[in-house]
N, C-alpha and C positions, 0 to 999 in steps of 0.2 A: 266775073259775076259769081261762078263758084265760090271764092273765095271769100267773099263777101256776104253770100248765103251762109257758107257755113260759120262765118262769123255769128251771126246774126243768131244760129240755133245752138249756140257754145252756150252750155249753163256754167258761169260764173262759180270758180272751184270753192270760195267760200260759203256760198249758197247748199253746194251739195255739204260742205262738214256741217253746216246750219241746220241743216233737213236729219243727216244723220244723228245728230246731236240731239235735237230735239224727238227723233223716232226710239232712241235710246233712253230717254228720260221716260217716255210715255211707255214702253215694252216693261222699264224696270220698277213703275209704281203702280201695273196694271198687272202684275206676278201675281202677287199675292190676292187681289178679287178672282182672279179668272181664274187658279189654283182651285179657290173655295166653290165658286163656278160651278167647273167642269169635276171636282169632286161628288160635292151633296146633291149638283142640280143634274146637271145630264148627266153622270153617271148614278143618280141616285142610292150613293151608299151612306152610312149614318153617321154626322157629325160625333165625336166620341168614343166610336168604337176602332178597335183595333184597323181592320182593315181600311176602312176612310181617312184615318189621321196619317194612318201609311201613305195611300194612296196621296192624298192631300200635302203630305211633305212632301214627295217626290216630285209632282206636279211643279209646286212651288221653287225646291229648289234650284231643278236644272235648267228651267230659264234664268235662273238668280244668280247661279254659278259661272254659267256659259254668256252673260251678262257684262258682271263682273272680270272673267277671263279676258276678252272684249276692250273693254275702256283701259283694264289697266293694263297690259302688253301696249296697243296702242299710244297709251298716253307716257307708258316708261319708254314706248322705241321712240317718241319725237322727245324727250327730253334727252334720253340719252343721243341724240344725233348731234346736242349744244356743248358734248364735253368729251373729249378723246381719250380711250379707255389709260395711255401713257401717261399723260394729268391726273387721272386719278389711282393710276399707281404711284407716279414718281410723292403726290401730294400721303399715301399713306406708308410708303419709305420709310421707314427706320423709327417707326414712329410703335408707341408702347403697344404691344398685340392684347393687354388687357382693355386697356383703354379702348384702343376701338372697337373690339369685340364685346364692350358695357356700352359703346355708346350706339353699336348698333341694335342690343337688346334694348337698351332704353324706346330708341326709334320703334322698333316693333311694337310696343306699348302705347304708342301713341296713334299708331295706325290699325284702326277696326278692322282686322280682315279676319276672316275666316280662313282656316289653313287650306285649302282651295286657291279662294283667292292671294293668297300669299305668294303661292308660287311663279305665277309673273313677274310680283319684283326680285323673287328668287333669281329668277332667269334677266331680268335685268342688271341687277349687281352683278353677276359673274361678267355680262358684256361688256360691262364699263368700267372693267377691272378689279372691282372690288375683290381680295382675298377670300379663297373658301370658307373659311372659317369664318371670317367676319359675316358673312352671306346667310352663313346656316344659325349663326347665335337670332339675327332677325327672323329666319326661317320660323323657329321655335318661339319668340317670343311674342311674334305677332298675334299669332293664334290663340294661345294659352293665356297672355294677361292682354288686355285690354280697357280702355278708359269705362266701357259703357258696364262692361263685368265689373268693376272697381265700385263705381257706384249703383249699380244693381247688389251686389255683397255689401257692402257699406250698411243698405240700407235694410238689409234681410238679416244680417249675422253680426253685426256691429262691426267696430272700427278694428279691434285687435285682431282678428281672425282676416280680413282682408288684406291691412297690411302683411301681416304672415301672406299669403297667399301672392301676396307680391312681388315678395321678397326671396318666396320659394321660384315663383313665375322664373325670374330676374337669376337665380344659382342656377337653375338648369339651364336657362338660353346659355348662360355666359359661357358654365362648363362646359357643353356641347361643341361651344364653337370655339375656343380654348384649345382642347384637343381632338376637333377634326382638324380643324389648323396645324395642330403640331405632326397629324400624323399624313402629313402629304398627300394627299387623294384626290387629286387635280386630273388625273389620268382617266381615272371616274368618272367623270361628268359626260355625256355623251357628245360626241366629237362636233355634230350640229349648233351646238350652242356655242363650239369655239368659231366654229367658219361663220356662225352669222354675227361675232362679235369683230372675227378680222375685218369680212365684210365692209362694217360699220367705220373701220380705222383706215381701210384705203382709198376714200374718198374724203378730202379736205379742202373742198372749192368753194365753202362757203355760201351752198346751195340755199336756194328760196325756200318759205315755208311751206310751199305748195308742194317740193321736193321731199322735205322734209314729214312731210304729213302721207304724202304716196308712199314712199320708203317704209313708214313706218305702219301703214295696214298692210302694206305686201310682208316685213313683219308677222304681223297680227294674224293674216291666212297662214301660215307656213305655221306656226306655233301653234295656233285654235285649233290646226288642223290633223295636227299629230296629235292631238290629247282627248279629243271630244269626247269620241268613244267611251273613253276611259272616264271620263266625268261621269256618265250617263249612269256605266256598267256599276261603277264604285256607289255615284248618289242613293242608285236602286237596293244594293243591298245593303244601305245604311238606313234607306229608308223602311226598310222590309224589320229590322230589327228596331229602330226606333218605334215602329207599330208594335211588334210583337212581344219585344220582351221587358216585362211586367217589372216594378219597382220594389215587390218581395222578394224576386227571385236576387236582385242584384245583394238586398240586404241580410238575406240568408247567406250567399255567398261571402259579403263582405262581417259577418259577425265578427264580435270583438273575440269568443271560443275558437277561430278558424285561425291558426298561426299564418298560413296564408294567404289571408282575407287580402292584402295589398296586391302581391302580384297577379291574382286572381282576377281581381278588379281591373287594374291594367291591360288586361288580358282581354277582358269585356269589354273594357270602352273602346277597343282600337278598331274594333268594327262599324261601332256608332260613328254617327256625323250629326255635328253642330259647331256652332262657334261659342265664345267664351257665355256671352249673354244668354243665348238660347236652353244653355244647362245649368242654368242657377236656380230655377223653378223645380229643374229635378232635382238638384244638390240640397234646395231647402227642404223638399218631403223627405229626402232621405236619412236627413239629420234628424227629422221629427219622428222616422221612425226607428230613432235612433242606432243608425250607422256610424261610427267614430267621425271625427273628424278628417284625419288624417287620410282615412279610406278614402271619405267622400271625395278631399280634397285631388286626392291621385286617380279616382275615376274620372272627375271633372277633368284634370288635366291631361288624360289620356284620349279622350274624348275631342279635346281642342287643338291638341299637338301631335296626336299621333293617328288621324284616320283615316280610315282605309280608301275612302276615294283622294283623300293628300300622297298616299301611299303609290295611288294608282297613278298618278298624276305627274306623281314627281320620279316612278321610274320612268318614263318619259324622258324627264331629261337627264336622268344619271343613272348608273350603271348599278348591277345588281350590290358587289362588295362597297359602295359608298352608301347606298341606301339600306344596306343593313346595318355595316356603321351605324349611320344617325338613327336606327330606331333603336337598336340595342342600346346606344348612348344615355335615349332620352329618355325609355323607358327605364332605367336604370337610375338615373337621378330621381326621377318622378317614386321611384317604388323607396328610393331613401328618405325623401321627402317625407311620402305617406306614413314612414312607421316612426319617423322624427315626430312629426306631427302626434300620431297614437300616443306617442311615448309620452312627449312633452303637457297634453290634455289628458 
């Protein structure tokens, strides 16, 4: 009779991903009203001004992020449980390091994430064996070029200056991951992400989806869980400075008289947070009020590839000398790019 009770009161495991599923859909398109909400309404601060717009991106983001973080860890740890990290080394084997470190920048471009949200598949490539290098070229190009940034610039700066911006996007990912590849720094990556990738490989029974779906939120706690914080702390002071600091100050700094105006700029945006689309509104005032090209172009891209809550995020899961690697890397192409750019306009 027990047992049959408790039959009876078993909720059906597809039902809970169904509920979850759908509680996740309504949390992530209810952000953004209840943001604007609890900004202007009960908190009563003023749409436009510095400190509400602060407040109001903050708000917005870090359910967006923590979101995001969410679905896609989840949804890399049940796909990665369908293909054994061995397969996908022996399959990249001997195979041209340019090549798949272009086709993994390519892939970044096609996938809209925010460098935030980047880092789960971050952390999922490396489990599934993907080579560092190949990992980190996506790392960077997801963020910085993007489809909806392509035709947002498209339609604000024409066609020439976007292709450029895409093709600069496209040099830095590849480079980056080019030579973090070539410089071995495997050792770097924090040791957790290697045991929940062996983890992942000593089990080959060909388990149920239901297996497969547990495994991979128990995943999803242990990773959300180590980073949260850091979302929070990082969103907050990106949010603090997106409110605060004014589009004269950026363009007095970035003047065409400031020798430089590039690294400078680089230097600025790494604290901000947005993703590629989010700063094309501010990249087009700043060209109107006339900042070079090239500048704008390497704030923007410092802004999407290198910030500070990505920063925060991803030494989480790698080690202080690998993540200064990749930003010395990035910011380094990004500052050649910018004065290419000057040069060339």
């Amino acid at each position: 009779m027990t047992t049959i009770a408790a039959r009876r009161t078993h909720v059906p495991f597809w039902l809970v991903v169904t509920v979850a599923a759908a509680l996740w859909l309504v949390a992530w398109f209810a952000a953004l009203p209840l943001s604007i909400w609890l900004a202007f309404e009960v908190l009563g601060l003023e749409p436009g001004t510095q400190l509400g717009e602060a407040v109001a991106f903050f708000l917005y983001d870090v359910p967006k992020v923590l979101l995001l973080l969410t679905g896609i860890v989840t949804g890399v740890s049940f796909l990665r449980s369908f293909v054994a990290p061995e397969k996908v080394r022996s399959a990249l084997a001997g195979r041209n390091a340019v090549v798949g470190t272009a086709a993994a920048a390519g892939f970044g471009i096609v996938t809209p994430f925010c460098s935030c949200s980047a880092v789960p598949l971050f952390i999922g490539f490396l489990e599934a064996g993907v080579p560092l290098g190949v990992t980190f070229a996506f790392l960077v190009a997801s963020p910085m070029v993007n489809e909806v940034a392509i035709v947002l610039l498209w339609g604000l700066v024409g066609p020439q200056l976007t292709i450029a911006y895409v093709i600069a996007g496209l040099i830095v990912a590849i480079f980056a991951g080019l030579l973090i590849g070539r410089l071995g720094l495997e050792r770097y990556v924090e040791d957790y992400v290697w045991k929940i990738r062996a983890g992942s490989v000593a089990i080959d029974d060909h388990p149920t989806l239901e297996v497969r779906l547990r495994d991979a939120w128990r995943s999803t706690l242990d990773i959300v869980g180590r980073i949260w914080k850091w979302v929070i702390i990082g969103i907050g002071v990106g949010a603090f400075i997106h409110g605060f600091v004014p589009t004269e100050l950026v363009v007095k700094i970035g003047g065409e008289d400031n020798p430089l105006a590039v690294p400078a700029l680089v230097a600025l945006g790494v604290p901000l947070y947005s993703n590629a689309a989010g700063t094309i509104p501010i990249i087009e005032a700043l060209l109107g009020k006339g900042l070079p090209v090239g500048s704008a172009l390497a704030f923007m891209m410092a802004i999407t590839a290198l910030s500070l809550p990505e920063m925060m995020i991803l030494r989480k899961v790698m080690k202080t000398p690998l993540l200064a690697t990749f930003v010395a890397i990035v910011a380094a192409g990004i500052v050649v790019i910018g004065y290419a750019f000057n040069w060339l306009t």
